[in-house]
Steps between C-alpha positions, in 0.01 A plus 500: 500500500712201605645256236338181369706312685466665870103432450508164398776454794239726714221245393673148545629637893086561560415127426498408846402820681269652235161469726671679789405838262217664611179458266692228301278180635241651414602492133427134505137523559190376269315888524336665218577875595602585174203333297395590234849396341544719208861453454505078537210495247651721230618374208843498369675485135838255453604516169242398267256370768302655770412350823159545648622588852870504694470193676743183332502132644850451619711200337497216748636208371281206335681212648291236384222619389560395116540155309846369569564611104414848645198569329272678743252239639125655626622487803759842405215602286205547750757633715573806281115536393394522859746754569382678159161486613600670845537786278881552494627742208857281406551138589883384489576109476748337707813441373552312164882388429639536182795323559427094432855352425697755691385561836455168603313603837189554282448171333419157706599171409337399185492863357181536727476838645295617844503857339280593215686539142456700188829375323418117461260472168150558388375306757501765761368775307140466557534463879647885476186589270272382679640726828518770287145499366354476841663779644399713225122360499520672823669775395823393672883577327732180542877553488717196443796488788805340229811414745826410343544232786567417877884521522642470863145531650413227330426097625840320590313224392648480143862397589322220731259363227698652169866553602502833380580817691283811511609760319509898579667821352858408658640193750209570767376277778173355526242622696360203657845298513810750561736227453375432138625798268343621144699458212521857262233511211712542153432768286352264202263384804394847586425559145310189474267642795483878353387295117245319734337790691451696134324141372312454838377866465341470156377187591325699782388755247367248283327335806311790548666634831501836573851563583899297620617579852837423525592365882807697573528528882524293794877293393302319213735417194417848353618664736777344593600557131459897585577558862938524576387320816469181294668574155889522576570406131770688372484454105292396243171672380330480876710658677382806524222476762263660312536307178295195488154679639577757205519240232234308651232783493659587118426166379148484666387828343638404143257185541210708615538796316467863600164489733479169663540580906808364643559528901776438723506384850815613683663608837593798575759335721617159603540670881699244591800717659192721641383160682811345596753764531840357633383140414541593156878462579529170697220306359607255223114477371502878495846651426511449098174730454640814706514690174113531481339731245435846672192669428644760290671248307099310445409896385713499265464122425107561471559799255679298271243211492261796466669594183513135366174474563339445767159621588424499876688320811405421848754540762561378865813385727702187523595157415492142594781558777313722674144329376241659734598882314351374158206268656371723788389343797259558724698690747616734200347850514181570276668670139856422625626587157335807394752709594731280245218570220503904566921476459441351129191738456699802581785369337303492138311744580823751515672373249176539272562093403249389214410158362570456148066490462580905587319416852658570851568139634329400747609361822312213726514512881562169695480397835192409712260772308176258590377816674276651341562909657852421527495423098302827433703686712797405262354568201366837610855612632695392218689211638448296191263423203366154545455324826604088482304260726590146529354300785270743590309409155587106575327599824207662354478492083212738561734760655473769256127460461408476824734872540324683174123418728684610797444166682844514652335307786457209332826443343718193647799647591838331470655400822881518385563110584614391162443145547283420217599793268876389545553252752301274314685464203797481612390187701369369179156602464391784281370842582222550779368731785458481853192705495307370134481109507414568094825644425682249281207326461271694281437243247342241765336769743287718278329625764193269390612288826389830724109517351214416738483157660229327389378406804556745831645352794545560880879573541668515827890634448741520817803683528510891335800476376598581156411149353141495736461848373496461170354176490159641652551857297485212146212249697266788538584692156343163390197498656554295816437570854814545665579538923900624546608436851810632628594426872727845514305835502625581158503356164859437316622208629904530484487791303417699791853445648679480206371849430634686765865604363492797297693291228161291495280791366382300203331237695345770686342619153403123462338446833306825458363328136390158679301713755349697244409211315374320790300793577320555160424137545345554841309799362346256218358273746744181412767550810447473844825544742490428773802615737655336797356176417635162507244240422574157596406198268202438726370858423542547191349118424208624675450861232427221248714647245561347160882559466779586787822642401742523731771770475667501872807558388850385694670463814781627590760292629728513835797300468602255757764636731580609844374807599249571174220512705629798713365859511693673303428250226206624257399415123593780256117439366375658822783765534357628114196507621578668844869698464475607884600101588880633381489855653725406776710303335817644362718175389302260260546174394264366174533111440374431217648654159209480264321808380293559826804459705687704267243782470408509842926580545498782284163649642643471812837647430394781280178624670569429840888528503570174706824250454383218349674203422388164268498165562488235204515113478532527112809613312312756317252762624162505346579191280203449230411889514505694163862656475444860438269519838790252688771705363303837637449381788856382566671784357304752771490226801877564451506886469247508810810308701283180541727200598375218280639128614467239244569137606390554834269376729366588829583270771356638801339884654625631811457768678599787268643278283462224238768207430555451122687214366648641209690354193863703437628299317664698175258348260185644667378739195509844545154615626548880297583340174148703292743527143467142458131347548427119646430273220150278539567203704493267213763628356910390591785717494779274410746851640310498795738390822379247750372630805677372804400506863693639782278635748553767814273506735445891661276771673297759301439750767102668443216576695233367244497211291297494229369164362433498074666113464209449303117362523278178457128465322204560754321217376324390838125658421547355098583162681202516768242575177609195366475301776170634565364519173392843544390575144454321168787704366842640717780622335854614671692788343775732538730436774300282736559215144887577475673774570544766252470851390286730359497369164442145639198687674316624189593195323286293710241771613433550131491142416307424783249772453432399113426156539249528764 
């Protein structure tokens, strides 16, 4: 049997290629094959406590969803409840710092906080009881997720706004800001944290939560306080790598007691030399953590904190500097980390390792599981103990309900996009999802908005794509009489295109839900489509309808140079939705670096093995996108040999040829760079250089250009209602109002549908 460390090596190397395996897409599909699931929907004992089945609600982070004390608003507490009522086993909170007055990336001016507390007073307790108490009412666990602070992945923002630096096990840079380094934590700090996890755990206790999680992986402050990678300190009490998780889990359980549950969330391995090989050597960001926990050392590691007392952990890949290994994207293969559980399964398993309770200790899979034969399968072969969903249950609370009935059909898949699960917090906002306009807003959207209308109405809806779609899918569920025209021969809209890498096998899933629910609607008698239609405003005046919503969508645009109007000139829309436009092509040039431009380059490059080269106006590629699906992307454009020009713009197309202006000058960022992330727009980097122009004009030789430089709304037929006054009522959503995605899609499809 190979080593720990040749599989996880064996497993990172796979990112990128993992779908060219045969059978392995098919992993990611939405079948019930498997059904009835026996193994999903058995219960489990940790410690003291038994869980009802082996599902658990992964810990995504609760960025403003409490009271700026940190007491957990309704907002975080219809959140979990909704979630509990799915009929999940073992919900986990986000993370909750412990370390107010020492990490001073946790705490905002005015001691306010954006993340939830348990260490401030009284005041916050009842919040936590009252999350507790509705999980259990449904018969739900809840874990607490206690994090001893941010460290060097924390917000730069305090030595702007407090003039402190961030701290971290050793001198470390900062994630976000290179330049800026993180000062050591001393040892009477580090105590201070371990005396505040034991207080914040029998605070827990007393709150009646189930169980603490400790947040151990992903270059947070705990582990950079037990990973050599980050801890270089060579005396004092926490130096040895190993020391400060030990005491920490010692402390907790002399709090707690003998048979309180306490878990432990950890990597198996940064994989950062596994990712970046050489670069480990010559990149400043990236040279100090070369000395990376292996995975035997994590073994051993994960024994000991067995023996201090921990119950159960849950184990993946990865860190911040290579962020799209711990937040799977989209492209990611379906369970990309079971093989990481089975290593620590077999591991224990051989070594006979036993929780202080006397129990075997469990350990949790992670890694785009929302599948519901995939997640038997792993179960049933022994892969792990407990399978973790996060989005997909942010996607669809009733997940686990919907897979005990066997109504796999009807579950909302997650598409992998990450923009309102991750995206959207980082920008400011607080957790969402793409595909649930309730997420994150439980305690305003009941569901009381989606009961009958009380008076039925004649509803014409154009466009079928994902925001007409589920618009008329809502209308109808409400009792109204809906007509869906679509002017293509196929419902889906842009996700019809977008669907066609393999990489894009989650919005396949999610197309295939939309048609079934359009379908059951049509069966009910409330949908009529009506396919390759395009009603004018004169037409559909004429139906008489009560309300028109118009969902047309965008256009794409064509920028204004010589030549773009030429034959070999196509939109990479229409080469998505027909790949035999690029057949004879063999040199490529995409201009436009956003996700379809960049997605369309990798299809194209992987699948169909052409040279491919990108052409960008911006400095960065795929500016705004979340960073773990920018930094996959970028990481495998590169690997696939895809030429990616930032600063550039095209000038002119020739005959097998383009002319690019490009920028060359030294201070044009480094297009590669995925170990450092882009910060949100309204945020300065003081280290930051000035970018300075010094342009070079030249030829891009190709046989096929590609436009993706970007779209404008389709508001024409919303605009010719008006004029018209083609109904009492006409509404204008999705991308035909402003140009979006598909979270700005449900958003206004749902909103839309409830208020008519």
């Amino acid at each position: 049997m190979n080593s720990p460390n040749a599989r996880v090596t064996k497993v990172v190397k796979e990112t990128g290629t993992w779908y060219e395996k045969q059978g392995r897409l098919g992993c990611g599909k939405m079948t019930k094959e498997l059904y009835p699931y026996t193994s999903m929907f058995s219960p489990i004992k940790i410690n003291s406590i038994t869980i009802k089945n082996r599902l658990v609600m992964a810990p995504m982070g609760n960025i403003s969803m409490a009271e700026e004390t940190g007491r957990p608003s309704s907002k975080m507490v219809e959140y979990f409840a909704a979630r509990a009522k799915g009929g999940v086993g073992m919900i986990t909170s986000g993370l909750v710092p412990i370390s107010h007055g020492i990490d001073p990336t946790v705490t905002e001016l005015g001691e306010l906080s954006y993340f939830p507390r348990i260490d401030r007073s009284r005041t916050v307790f009842a919040g936590w009881r009252d999350i507790a108490e509705r999980c259990h009412a449904h018969g739900s666990r809840f874990f607490i997720q206690l994090t001893p602070g941010l460290g060097r992945v924390g917000s730069p923002e305090c030595l702007l706004n407090k003039y402190k630096l961030p701290v971290s096990a050793s001198w470390n840079p900062n994630f976000y800001m290179p330049m800026l380094p993180c000062r050591p934590l001393t040892d009477r700090q580090a105590r201070r944290i371990i005396k505040n996890a034991g207080q914040a755990a029998a605070d827990a206790k007393a709150a009646t939560i189930d169980g603490v999680y400790l947040h151990g992986h992903e270059g947070y402050l705990l582990e950079q306080m037990t990973n050599p990678a980050f801890n270089r300190r060579k005396t004092g009490a926490f130096s040895n790598y190993m020391a400060f998780g030990i005491a920490m889990i010692k402390e907790i359980r002399r709090r707690v007691g003998p048979a309180y549950p306490i878990m432990y969330r950890i990597d198996l391995s940064l994989a950062l030399n596994d990712t970046y090989g050489s670069r480990m050597d010559t990149e400043k960001s990236l040279k100090k953590f070369k000395n990376e926990r292996s995975p035997e050392q994590t073994l051993e590691y994960m024994e000991a904190l067995v023996k201090a007392g921990v119950d159960i952990f849950d184990v993946d890949l990865g860190s911040y500097d290579n962020w799209w290994l711990p937040h799977p994207p989209g492209p990611m293969a379906p369970g990309c980390f079971l093989e990481i559980s089975r290593i620590v399964k077999e591991h224990f398993e051989s070594k006979k390792v036993i929780s202080n309770a006397g129990l075997p200790v469990p350990v949790v899979a992670v890694g785009k599981l929302g599948y519901p034969d995939l997640a038997e399968k792993a179960l049933r072969d022994g892969d792990c103990d407990m399978l973790m969903l996060g989005r997909p249950l942010l996607a669809d609370p009733e997940w686990p309900n919907k897979a005990f009935a066997g109504r796999v059909q009807e579950i909302v898949p997650c598409i992998g996009d990450q923009e309102g699960c991750i995206n959207e917090f980082v920008e400011g906002g607080h957790p969402q999802c793409a595909v649930n306009a309730r997420t994150g807003f439980e305690d305003i959207l009941d569901g009381s908005e989606l009961a009958p209308a009380a008076k039925s109405k004649k509803i014409a809806v154009v466009g079928g794509g994902p925001a007409g779609m589920q618009f008329a899918v809502l209308a109808a569920q409400r009792g109204h009489a809906v007509t869906l025209y679509e002017a293509r021969k196929e419902l889906g809209g842009m996700l019809v295109p977008g669907s066609r890498p393999a990489i894009k096998f989650d919005i396949i899933n999610y197309l295939d839900n939309l048609l079934f629910r359009v379908a059951k609607a049509e069966a009910s008698g409330g949908l009529a489509v009506k396919l390759n239609s395009n009603p004018t405003a004169e037409e559909l005046k004429a139906q008489g309808y009560d309300s028109i919503v118009i969902a047309t969508g965008s256009k794409q645009h064509r920028p204004p140079v010589k030549g773009i109007e030429n034959r070999n000139v196509c939109f990479a829309v229409d080469v998505l939705r027909d790949p035999s436009l690029a057949d004879k092509a063999k040199n490529i040039v995409i201009v436009g670096g956003g996700v379809v431009g960049c997605e369309t380059a990798y299809w194209l490059a992987h699948e169909h093995k052409k040279n491919v080269s990108l052409v960008e106006m911006l400095p960065e590629f795929m500016q705004g996108v979340c960073t773990a699906n920018r930094g996959w992307l970028i990481h495998y454009l590169e690997e696939q040999g895809v030429k990616m020009h930032n600063c550039s713009r095209l000038a002119a197309v020739k005959d097998g040829a383009v002319s690019v202006k490009r920028n060359i000058s030294p201070t044009v960022p480094d297009p590669l760079i995925t170990w450092t992330p882009l910060l949100p727009e309204n945020i300065e980097n003081p280290f930051a250089p000035k970018l300075k122009i010094t342009e070079k004009e030249e030829d891009l030789a190709c046989d096929l250009v590609i436009l993706a430089a970007g779209a404008k709304p389709d508001a024409q037929l919303y605009n010719d209602c008006i004029k018209t006054w083609a109904a009492s009522e006409i509404r204008n959503i999705g991308d035909s109002f402003m140009l979006g995605r598909v979270l700005e899609a449900t958003r206004s499809a749902y909103a839309a549908a409830t208020a008519i």
